[in-house]
C-alpha positions in Angstrom: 40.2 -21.1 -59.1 40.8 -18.0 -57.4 38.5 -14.7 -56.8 40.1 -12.0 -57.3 40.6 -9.8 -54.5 40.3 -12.2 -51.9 42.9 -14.1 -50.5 43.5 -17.6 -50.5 43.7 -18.4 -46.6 40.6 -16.8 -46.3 38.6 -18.5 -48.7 40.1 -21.8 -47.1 39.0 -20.8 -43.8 35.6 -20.6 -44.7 34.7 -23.7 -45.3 32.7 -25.9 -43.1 34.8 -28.1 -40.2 33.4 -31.4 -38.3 35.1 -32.4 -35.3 34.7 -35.7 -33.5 32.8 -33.8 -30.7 29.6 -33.0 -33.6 29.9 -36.8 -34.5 29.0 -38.3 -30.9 25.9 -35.6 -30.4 24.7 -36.2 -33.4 24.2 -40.1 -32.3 23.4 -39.2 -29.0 20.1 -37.2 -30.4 19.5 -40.1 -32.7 19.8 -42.8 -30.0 17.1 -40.6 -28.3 14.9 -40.4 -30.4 14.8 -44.0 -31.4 13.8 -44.9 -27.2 11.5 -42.1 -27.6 9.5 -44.1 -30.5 10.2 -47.2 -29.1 8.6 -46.6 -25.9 5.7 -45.2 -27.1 4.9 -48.1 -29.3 5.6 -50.6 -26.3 2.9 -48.6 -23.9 0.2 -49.0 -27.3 1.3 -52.5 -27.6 0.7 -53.0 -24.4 -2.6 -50.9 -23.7 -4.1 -53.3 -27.2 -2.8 -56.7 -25.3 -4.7 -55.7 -22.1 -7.7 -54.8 -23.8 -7.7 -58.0 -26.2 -7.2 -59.7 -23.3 -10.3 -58.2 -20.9 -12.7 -59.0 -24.6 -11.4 -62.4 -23.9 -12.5 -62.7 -20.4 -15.7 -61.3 -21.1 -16.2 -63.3 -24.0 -15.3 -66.7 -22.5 -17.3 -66.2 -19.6 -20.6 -68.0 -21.5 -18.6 -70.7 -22.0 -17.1 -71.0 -18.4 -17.4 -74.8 -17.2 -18.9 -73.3 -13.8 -21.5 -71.3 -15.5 -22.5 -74.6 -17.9 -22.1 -76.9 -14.6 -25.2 -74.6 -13.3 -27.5 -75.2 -16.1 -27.2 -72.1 -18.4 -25.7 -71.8 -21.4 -24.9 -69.4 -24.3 -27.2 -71.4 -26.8 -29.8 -72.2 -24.0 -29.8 -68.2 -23.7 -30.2 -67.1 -27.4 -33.0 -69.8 -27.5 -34.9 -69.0 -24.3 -34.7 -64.9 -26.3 -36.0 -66.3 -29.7 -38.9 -67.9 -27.9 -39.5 -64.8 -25.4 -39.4 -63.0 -29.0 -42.4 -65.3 -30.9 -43.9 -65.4 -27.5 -44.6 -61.5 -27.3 -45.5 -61.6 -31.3 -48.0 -64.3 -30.3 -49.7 -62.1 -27.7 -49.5 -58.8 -29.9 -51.8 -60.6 -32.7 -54.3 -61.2 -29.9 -56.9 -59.0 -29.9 -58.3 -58.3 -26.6 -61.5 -56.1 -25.7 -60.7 -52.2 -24.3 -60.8 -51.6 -20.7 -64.4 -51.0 -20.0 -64.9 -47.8 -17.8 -68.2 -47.1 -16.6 -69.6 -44.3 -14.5 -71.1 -44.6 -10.8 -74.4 -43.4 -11.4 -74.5 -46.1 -14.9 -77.5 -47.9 -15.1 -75.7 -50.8 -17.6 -73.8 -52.6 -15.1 -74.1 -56.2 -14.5 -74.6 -57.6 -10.9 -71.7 -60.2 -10.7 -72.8 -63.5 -11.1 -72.3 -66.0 -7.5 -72.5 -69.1 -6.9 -74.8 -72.0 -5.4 -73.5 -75.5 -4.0 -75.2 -77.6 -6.7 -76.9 -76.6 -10.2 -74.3 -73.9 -12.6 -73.1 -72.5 -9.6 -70.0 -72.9 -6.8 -68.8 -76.2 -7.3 -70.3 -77.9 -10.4 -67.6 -80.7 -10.4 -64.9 -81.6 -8.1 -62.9 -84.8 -8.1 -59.5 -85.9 -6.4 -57.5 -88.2 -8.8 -54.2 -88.8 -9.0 -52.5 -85.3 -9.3 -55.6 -83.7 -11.1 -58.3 -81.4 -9.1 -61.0 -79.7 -11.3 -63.0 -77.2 -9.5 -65.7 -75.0 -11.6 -66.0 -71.4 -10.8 -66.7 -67.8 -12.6 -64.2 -65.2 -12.3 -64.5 -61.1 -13.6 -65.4 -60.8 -17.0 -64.2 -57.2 -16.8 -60.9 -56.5 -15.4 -62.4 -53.3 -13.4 -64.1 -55.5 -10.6 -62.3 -55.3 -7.3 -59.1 -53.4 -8.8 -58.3 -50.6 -7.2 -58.6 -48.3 -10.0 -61.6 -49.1 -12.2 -65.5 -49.1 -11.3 -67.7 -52.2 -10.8 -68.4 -54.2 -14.3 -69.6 -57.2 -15.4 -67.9 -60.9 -15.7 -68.5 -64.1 -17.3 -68.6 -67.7 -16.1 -65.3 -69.1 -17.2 -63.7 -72.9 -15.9 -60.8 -72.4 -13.6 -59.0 -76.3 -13.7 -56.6 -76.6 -10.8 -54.0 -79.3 -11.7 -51.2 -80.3 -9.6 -49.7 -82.4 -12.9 -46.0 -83.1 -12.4 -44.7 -81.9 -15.3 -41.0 -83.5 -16.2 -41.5 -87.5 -15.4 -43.3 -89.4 -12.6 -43.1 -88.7 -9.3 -40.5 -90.6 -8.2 -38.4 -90.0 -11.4 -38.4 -86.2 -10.1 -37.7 -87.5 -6.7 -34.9 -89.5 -7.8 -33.1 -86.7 -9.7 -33.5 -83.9 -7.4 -33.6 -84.9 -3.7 -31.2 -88.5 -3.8 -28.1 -86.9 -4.7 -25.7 -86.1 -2.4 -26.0 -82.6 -1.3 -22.0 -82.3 -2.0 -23.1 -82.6 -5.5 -25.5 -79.7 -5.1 -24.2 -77.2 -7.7 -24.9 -73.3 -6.7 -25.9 -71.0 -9.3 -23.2 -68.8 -9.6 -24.0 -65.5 -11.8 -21.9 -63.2 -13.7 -22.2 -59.4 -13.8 -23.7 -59.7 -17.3 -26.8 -62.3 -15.6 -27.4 -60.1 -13.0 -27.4 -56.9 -14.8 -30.2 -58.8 -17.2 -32.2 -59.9 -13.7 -33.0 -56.4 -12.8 -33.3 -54.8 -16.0 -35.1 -57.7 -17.8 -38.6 -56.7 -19.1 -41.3 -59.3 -17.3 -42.4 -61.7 -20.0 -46.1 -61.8 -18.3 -49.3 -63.8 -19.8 -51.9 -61.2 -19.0 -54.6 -63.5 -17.9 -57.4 -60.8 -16.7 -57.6 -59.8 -20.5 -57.9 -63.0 -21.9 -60.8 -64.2 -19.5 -62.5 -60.7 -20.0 -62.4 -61.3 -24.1 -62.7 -64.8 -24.3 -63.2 -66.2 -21.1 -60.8 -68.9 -22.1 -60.2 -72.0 -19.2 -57.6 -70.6 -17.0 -55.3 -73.5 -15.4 -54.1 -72.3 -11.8 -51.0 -74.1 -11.9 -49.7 -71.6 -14.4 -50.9 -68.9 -12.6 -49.2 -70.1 -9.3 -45.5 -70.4 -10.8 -43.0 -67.7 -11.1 -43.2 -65.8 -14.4 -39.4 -65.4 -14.5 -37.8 -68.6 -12.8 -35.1 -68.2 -10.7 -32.6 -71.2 -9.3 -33.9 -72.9 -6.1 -31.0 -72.4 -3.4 -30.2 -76.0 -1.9 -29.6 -75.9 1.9 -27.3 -78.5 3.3 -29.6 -78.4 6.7 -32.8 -76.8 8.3 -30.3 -75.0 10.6 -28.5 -73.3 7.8 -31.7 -72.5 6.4 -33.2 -70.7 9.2 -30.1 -68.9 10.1 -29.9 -67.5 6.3 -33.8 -66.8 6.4 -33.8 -64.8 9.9 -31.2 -62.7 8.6 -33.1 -61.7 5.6 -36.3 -61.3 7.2 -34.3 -58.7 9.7 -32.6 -57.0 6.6 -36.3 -56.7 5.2 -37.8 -55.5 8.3 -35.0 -52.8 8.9 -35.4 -51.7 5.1 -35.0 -48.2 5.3 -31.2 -48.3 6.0 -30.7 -50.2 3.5 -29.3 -48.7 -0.5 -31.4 -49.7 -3.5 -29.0 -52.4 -4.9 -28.7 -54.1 -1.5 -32.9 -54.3 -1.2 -32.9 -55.6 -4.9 -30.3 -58.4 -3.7 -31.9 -59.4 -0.6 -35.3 -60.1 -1.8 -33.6 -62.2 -4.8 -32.1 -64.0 -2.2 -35.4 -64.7 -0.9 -37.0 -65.6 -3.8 -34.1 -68.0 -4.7 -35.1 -69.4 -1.5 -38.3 -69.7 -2.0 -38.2 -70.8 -5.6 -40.9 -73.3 -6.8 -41.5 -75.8 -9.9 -44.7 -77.0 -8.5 -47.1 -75.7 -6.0 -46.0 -77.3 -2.9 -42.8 -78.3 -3.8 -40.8 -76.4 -1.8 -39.5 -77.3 1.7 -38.4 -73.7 2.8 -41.6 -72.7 2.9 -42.8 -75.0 6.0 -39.9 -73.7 8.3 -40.7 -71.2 11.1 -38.4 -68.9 9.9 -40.4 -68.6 7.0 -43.6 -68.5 8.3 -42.5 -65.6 10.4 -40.6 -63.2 7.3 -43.9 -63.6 5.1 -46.4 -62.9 8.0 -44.2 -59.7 9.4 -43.7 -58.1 5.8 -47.5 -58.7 5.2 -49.3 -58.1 8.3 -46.6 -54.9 9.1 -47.6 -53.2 5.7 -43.8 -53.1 5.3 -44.7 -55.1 2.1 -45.8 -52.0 0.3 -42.5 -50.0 0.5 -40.3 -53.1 -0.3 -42.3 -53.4 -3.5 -42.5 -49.6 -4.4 -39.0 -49.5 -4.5 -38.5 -52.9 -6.4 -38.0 -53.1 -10.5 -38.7 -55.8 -13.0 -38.8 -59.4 -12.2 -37.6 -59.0 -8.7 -41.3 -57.5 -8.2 -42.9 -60.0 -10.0 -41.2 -62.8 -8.6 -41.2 -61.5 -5.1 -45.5 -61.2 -5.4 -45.6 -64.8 -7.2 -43.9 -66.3 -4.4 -46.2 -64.9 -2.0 -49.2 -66.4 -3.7 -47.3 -69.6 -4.4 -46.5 -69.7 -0.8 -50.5 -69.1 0.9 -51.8 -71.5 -1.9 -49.6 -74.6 -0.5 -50.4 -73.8 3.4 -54.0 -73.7 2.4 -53.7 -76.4 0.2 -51.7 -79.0 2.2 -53.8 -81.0 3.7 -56.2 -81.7 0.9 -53.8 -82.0 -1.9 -51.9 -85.1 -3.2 -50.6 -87.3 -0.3 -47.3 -88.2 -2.5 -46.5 -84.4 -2.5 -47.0 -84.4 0.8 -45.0 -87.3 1.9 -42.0 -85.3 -0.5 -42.1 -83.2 1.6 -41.9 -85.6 5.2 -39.3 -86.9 3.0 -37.0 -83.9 2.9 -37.5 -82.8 6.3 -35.9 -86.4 7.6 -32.9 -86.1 5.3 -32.5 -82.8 7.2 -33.0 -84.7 10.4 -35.6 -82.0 11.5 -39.7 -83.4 11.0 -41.4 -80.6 12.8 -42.1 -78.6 9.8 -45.0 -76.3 10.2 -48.2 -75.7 8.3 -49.9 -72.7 9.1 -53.7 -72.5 9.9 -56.4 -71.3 7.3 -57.3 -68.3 9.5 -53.4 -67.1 9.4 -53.8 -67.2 5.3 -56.8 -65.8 5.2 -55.3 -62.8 7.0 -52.4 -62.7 5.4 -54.7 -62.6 2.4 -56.6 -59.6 3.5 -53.9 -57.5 4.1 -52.3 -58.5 1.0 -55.0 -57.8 -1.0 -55.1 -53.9 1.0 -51.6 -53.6 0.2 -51.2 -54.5 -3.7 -53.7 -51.6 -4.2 -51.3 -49.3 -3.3 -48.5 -50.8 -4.9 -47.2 -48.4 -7.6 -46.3 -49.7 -11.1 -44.6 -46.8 -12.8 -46.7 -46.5 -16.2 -47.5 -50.2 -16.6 -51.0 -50.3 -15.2 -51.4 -54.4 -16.6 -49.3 -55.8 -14.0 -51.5 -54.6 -11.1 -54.2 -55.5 -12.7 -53.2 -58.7 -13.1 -51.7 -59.6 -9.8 -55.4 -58.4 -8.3 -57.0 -60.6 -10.9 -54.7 -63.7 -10.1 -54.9 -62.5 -6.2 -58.4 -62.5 -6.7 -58.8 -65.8 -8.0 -57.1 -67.5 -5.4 -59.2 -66.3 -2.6 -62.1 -67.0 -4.2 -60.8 -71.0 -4.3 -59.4 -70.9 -0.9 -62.7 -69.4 0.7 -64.7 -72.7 -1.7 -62.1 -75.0 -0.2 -63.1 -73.7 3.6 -63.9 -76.0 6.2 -67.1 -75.9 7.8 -67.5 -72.9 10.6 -64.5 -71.3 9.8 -66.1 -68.6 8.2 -67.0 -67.6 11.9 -62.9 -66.7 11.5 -63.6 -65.1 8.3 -66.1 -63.1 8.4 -64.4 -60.5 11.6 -61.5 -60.2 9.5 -63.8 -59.4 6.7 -65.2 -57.0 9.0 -62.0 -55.0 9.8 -61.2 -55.6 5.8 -64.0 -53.3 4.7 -63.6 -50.8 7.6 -60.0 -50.2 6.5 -60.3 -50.0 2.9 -61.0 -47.0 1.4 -61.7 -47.4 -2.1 -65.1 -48.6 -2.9 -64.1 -51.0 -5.1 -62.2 -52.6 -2.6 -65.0 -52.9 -0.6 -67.4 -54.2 -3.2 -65.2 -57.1 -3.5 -64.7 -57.9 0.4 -68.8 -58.2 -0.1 -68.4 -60.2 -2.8 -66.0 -62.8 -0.6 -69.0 -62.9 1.8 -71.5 -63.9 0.2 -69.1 -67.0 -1.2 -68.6 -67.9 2.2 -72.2 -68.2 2.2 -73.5 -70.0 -0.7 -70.7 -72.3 0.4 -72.1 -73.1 3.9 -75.4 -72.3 3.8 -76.3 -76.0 3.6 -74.3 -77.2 6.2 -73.8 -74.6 9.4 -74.8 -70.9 8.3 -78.3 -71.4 9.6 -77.3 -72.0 13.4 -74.7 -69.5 13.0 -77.3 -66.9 12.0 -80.0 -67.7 14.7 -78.1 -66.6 17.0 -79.1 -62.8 17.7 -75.6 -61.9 19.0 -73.2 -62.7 15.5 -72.4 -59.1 16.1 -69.6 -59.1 12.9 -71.9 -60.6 10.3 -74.6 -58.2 11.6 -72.4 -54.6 11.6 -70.9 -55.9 8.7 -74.3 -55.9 6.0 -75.6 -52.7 8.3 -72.4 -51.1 7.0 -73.0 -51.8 3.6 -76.2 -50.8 2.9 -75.7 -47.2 4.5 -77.3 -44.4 1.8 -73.9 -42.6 0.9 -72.0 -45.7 -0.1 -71.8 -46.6 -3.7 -74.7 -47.7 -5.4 -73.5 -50.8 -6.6 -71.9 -51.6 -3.0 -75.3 -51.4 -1.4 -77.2 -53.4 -4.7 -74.3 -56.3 -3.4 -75.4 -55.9 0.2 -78.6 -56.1 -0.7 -78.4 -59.0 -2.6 -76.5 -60.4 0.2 -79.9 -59.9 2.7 -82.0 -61.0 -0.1 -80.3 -64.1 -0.5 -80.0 -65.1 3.1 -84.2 -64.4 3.5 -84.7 -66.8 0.8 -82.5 -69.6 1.8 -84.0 -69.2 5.1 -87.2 -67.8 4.6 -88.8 -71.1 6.9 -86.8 -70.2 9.7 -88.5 -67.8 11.7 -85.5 -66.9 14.4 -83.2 -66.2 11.0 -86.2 -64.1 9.3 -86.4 -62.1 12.6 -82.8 -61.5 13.5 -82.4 -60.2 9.7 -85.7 -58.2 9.8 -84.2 -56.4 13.2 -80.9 -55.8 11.8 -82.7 -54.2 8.9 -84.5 -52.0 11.1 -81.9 -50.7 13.2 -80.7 -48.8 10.5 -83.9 -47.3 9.3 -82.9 -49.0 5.9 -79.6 -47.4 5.1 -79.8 -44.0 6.7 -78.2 -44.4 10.0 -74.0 -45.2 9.6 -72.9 -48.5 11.0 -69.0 -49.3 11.4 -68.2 -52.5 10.1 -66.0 -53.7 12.2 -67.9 -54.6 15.7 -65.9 -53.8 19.0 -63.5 -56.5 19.8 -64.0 -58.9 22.2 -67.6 -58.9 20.6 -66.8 -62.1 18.8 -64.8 -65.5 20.8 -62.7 -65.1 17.4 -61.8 -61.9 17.0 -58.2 -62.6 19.0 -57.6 -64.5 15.7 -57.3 -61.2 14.0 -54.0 -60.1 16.0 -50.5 -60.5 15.4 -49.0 -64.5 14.5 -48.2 -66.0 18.1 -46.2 -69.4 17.6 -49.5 -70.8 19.2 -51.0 -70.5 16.2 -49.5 -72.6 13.8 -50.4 -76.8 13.3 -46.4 -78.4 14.2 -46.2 -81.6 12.7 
C-alpha cells in the first residue's frame, strides 16, 4: 500500500539493512562475553577446590599414621576432654573452707603444731618395703602459713604416704617395654599446629591439694604431687653426648633470656621439660647428667628463674615448676629409695656407654631449695592466686620430708643457709616458715648429735640466727616461734649445764629482744659456710 505523498523509493529506502560486516561483530561480542563468564566461574571453581582441599588437610591430620604412631589419637583426645570435663565437675561439688585471713595483732591463732622423734610426732611410722615408704607427718591446716601473701594460721595433723608404686606392670615389665627396644624404633612426638596451639593456651587441670588438707585434712600421697599435672612426651636421646649437647644449648638459651621473643622462651623451656619428663619419681635418666645438674642450679641460684616464669603461661609454667620439684626429690632421694630403681637407672647409663652419672649432694638441694622457695614468692600468677598457693604448699611439703630424711650433722650445712634464708627474705611470713624448718631440723637430731653441736659456744649461725628472731619489732608470731624454738632446746637439754649456759648467754646479749641481731653471721664464721656459694664440679657425688 502506498502513502500518499510520499514516494515509493523513499519509503524503500527506509527500511532497515544488515550487512555481513553487523553479522561477524555481533558474534564477536557474544564470543566475549561467553570467556568472560567462563573465566570467572573457572577462578570460583577453583578458589572452592583449594579451600575443600586445605579442610581436608586439616581435617585428616588427627588421623595422620605419624601422629597415631606417637600415641595420640582423635578418640584418645575427645576422651582425655570428657574426663578433664567430670573431673572439674567433681572438684566444683567439693566444698572447701574460705581462705582464713587473720590480723597481726590476733590473739586466735594457733602455734603450728612440730614434731618429736617418737610418740604423735616427726616420724610415727616408717618402713622400706618393696616400692612402698610411709612416713607420718603434719602439714598447714590453713593455706596462709609460709605463703607469701597470707598471715600465720593454724594446721592440722594430716598422713603424708610417700609411695614409689610402679604403676603400669612390674618392674621389669616396664623395663622391658620402654628401655629394650632399639632406640631406631624410638618414635618422636611430632606435633601439629593445632597440639601446640592447645599446649600454651590449655587451662591447667590442677588438684588443689592446700584446700583439701585445710578442709579435710584428707591423706595426701606424694607421688601424685611429684608428677607433672599436664604430661608431656619424654624426648629419647640416642646417647649421653647428644643429650648434653642439646641440654647446654638450652641452658645458654635460658641464661641469655632477655634476647629472646616470647614464643621462642615458651619453646625452649617445653623442650626442657620434654627432657626432663617423668612417670615416676626417679625415673628419668637426664636428670643425673652434668649438663643438667648445671641448667637447674644456674636458673635457681641466679634468680633468673623468676623472670623465665613471669613471662611463662599455662602448662608450660606448671610443668616447668613440677619438674623442678620432681627433679630435687630424686637427688635427695637416691640413695635411700628402691635399689631396682636405682639399678634402672645404672642400667640406662651402660646402654649409653657413659656410667658416671652424677647425684648431687643434699647440701646443693637444700640450697637450691632455699632460693626456690625465695623465688616462687615472687612469681606472679595473673588473677589466679590457687596456683601459688599450691606450688608453696606442695614446695613446702617437700622440704619438710627432705629435712626428716637428713642425715645426721648435716644440719650443721643447713642451718647457715637458713641463716642467709631469713636475712634475705623480706616478708614475714617467709621468715616464720624458715623458723619453722629449724626447729624440724631439731626435733629430728636432737637425740643423736644436736647436743654436742650446741655446747660448743662458737655455733655462731645457730646463735645469730634465734637472736634475730626474737628482736622486739618482728612479728609477734615470728618471735612466739623463736621462742618456742629456745624453749624447746632448754627442755630437751635442761641437764646439760654447758647447753643451758650457752643459750642463757645468747639470751642475754640481746637484752631479750631489744638489741637487732643480723641473722646471717659473717662468713668464714662457720667451716661450712663455703657450702653456701656458687655449684663448683667439686661438689657433686660421681658415680
Amino acid at each position: 500500500m502506498l502513502v500518499l505523498g510520499n514516494d515509493e523509493v523513499y519509503q524503500l529506502s527506509d527500511s532497515a539493512e544488515y550487512t555481513e560486516e553487523d553479522l561477524l561483530a555481533n558474534a564477536m561480542y557474544l564470543f566475549i562475553v561467553l570467556v568472560f563468564i567462563t573465566s570467572v566461574v573457572a577462578v570460583i571453581s577453583f578458589g572452592i577446590r583449594e579451600y575443600t582441599i586445605s579442610l581436608k588437610k586439616i581435617g585428616s591430620s588427627a588421623t595422620d599414621k605419624k601422629v597415631l604412631a606417637a600415641g595420640w589419637s582423635p578418640v584418645e583426645e575427645e576422651e582425655e576432654a570428657e574426663e578433664e570435663e567430670e573431673g572439674v565437675k567433681e572438684e566444683a561439688e567439693e566444698e572447701f573452707a574460705p581462705i582464713l585471713e587473720i590480723s597481726e595483732d590476733s590473739n586466735t591463732k594457733k602455734d603450728i603444731e612440730q614434731f618429736r622423734p617418737t610418740g604423735t610426732g616427726l616420724i610415727q611410722e616408717r618402713t622400706i618395703d618393696g616400692y612402698d615408704q610411709i612416713i607420718d607427718t603434719s602439714l598447714y591446716k590453713q593455706e596462709g602459713y609460709g605463703s607469701s601473701d597470707q598471715e600465720i594460721s593454724s594446721e592440722e595433723r594430716i598422713e603424708v604416704m610417700i609411695s614409689s608404686n610402679i604403676s603400669g606392670g612390674t618392674f621389669d615389665e616396664i623395663l622391658e617395654q620402654d628401655y629394650t627396644r632399639s632406640l631406631k624404633e624410638v618414635t618422636k612426638k611430632k606435633y601439629t599446629i593445632s597440639e601446640m596451639q592447645k599446649i600454651f593456651e590449655q587451662n591447667n587441670r590442677i588438684t588443689l591439694y592446700y584446700q583439701r588438707a585445710q578442709r579435710y585434712g584428707t591423706p595426701i600421697i606424694l607421688s601424685e604431687v611429684l608428677k607433672y599435672t599436664n604430661k608431656i612426651p619424654k624426648y629419647e636421646f640416642a646417647n649421653a653426648w647428644e643429650a648434653d649437647k642439646m641440654i647446654s644449648e638450652i641452658r645458654s638459651k635460658m641464661m641469655n633470656n632477655l634476647q629472646l621473643e616470647a614464643f621462642d622462651k615458651n619453646m625452649i623451656v617445653l623442650q626442657l621439660i620434654s627432657i626432663g619428663s617423668s612417670n615416676e619419681v626417679l625415673d628419668n635418666e637426664n636428670y643425673y647428667l652434668l649438663s643438667f645438674n648445671e641448667l637447674i642450679e644456674n636458673i635457681i641460684d641466679t634468680g633468673a628463674i623468676i623472670d623465665i616464669l613471669n613471662e611463662l603461661e599455662g602448662i608450660i609454667r606448671t610443668n616447668l615448676i613440677e619438674m623442678i620439684l620432681i627433679y630435687c626429690w630424686s637427688h635427695w632421694n637416691f640413695k635411700v629409695n628402691n635399689k631396682r630403681l636405682q639399678q634402672a637407672i645404672h642400667e640406662r647409663y651402660q646402654r649409653w656407654k657413659f656410667e658416671n652419672y652424677i647425684i648431687s649432694n643434699h647440701h646443693i638441694i637444700f640450697r637450691i631449695l632455699c632460693n626456690f622457695k625465695i623465688g616462687l614468692s615472687s612469681i606472679k600468677f595473673k588473677n589466679d592466686r590457687n596456683l601459688i598457693k599450691e606450688y608453696e604448699f606442695r614446695l613446702q611439703l617437700l622440704f619438710r620430708e627432705c629435712i626428716k630424711t637428713s642425715y645426721c650433722n648435716e644440719f650443721m650445712i643447713f642451718i647457715p643457709m637458713l641463716a642467709q634464708a631469713v636475712d634475705i627474705s623480706i616478708n614475714q611470713n617467709i621468715k616464720y616458715f624458715f623458723y619453722d624448718l629449724l626447729k624440724i631440723i631439731i626435733t629430728v637430731h636432737d637425740k643423736c648429735c644436736m647436743k654436742e653441736y650446741l655446747q660448743e659456744s662458737k655455733n655462731t649461725n645457730l646463735k645469730a640466727l634465734l637472736q634475730h628472731g626474737i628482736w622486739y619489732k618482728h612479728d609477734a608470731n615470728l618471735q612466739k616461734k623463736v621462742r618456742e624454738i629456745y624453749q624447746y632446746l632448754i627442755e630437751i637439754f635442761d641437764t646439760d649445764n654447758s647447753v643451758i649456759n650457752n643459750l642463757s648467754n645468747w639470751f642475754k646479749e640481746i637484752d631479750g629482744g631489744k638489741k637487732f641481731v643480723a641473722s646471717s653471721a659473717k662468713l668464714n664464721s662457720d667451716p661450712y659456710n663455703h657450702l653456701l656459694q656458687a655449684p663448683t664440679p667439686g661438689s657433686w657425688t660421681v658415680h
